[in-house]
VOGU-3710 file (C-alpha; in Angstrom, 3 decimals, decimal comma):
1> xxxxxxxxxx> 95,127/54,892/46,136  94,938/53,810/49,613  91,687/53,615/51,295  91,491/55,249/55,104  92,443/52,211/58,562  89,483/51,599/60,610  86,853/50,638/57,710  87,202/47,437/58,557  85,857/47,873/61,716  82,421/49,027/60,454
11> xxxxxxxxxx> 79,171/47,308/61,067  77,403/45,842/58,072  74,884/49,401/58,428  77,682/51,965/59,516  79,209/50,853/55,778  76,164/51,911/53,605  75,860/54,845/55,807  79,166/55,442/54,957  78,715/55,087/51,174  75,571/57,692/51,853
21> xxxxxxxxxx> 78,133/60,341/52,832  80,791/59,553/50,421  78,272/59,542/47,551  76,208/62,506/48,783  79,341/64,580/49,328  80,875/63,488/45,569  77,262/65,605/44,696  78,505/68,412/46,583  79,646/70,411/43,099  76,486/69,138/41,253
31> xxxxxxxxxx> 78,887/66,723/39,229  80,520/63,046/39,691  83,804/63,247/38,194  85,149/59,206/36,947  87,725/59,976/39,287  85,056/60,300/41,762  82,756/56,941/40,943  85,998/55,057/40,487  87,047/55,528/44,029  83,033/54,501/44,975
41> xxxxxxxxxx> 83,190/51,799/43,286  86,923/50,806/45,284  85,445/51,412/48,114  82,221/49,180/47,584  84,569/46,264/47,192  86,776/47,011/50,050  83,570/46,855/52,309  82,595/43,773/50,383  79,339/45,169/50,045  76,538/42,725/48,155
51> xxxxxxxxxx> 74,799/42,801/45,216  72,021/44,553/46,159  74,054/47,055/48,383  76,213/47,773/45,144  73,229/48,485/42,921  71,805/50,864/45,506  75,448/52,675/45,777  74,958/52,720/41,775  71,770/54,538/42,388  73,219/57,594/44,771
61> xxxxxxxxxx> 75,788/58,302/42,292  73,621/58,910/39,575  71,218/60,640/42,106  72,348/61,816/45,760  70,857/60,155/48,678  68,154/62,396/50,533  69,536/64,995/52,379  67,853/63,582/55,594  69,698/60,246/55,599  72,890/61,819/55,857
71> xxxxxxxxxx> 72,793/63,706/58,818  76,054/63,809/60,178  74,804/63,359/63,878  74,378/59,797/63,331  77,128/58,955/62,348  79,081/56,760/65,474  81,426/58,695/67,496  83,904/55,956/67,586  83,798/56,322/63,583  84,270/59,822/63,158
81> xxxxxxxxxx> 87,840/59,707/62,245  87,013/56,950/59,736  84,198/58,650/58,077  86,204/62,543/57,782  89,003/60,412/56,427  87,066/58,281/53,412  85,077/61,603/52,473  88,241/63,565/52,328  90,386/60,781/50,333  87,154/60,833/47,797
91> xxxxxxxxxx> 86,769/64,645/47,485  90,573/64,512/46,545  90,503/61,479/44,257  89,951/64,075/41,406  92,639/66,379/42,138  90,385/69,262/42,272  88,581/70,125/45,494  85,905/72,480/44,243  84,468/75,477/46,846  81,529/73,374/47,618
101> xxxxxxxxxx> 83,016/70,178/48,307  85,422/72,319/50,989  82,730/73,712/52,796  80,557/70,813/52,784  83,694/68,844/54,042  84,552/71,668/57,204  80,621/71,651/57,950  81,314/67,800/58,136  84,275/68,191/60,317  82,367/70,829/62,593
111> xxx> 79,190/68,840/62,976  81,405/65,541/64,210  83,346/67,160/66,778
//
């Protein structure tokens, strides 16, 4: 699995809100596959995220983040790209796109034209 370019260029905050989308849309079908939490989990140590950042990351996949901190207006324009990218390599990391996670991910797309 290869994670989406530009994630490196992420500030230290655009990364956890990053990990609030990816985690909130893994929620979208009301179930975390393994397939799902292992590509989290990759992706947490690709943005060298800390301790504390990690446990909180543990904490949205057991329960999703509040729906008002991921509001896809905030997220960066420049970022956009990067964001549609990581959430579409994690809804995919399963092999099974449910209904749910596809609208969820075109709302996404919509929102951050």
């Amino acid at each position: 699995m290869t994670l989406p370019a530009g994630l490196d260029s992420l500030s230290h905050a655009e990364r956890l809100q990053l990990l609030r989308f990816v985690t909130s849309f893994a929620w979208a079908d009301l179930h975390v596959t393994s397939a799902e939490r292992d590509f989290i989990h990759r992706l947490v140590a690709r943005l060298h995220l800390d301790k504390k950042e990690a446990i909180q990351v543990e904490a949205w996949i057991k329960v999703p983040p509040p729906p008002d901190e991921v509001d896809p207006t905030t997220v960066p324009h420049g970022h956009r790209q990067v964001f549609l990218a990581t959430v579409r390599d994690m809804l995919e990391a399963d092999g099974d796109v449910s209904e749910e996670e596809r609208e969820n991910l075109a709302l996404l797309e919509q929102l951050t034209r």
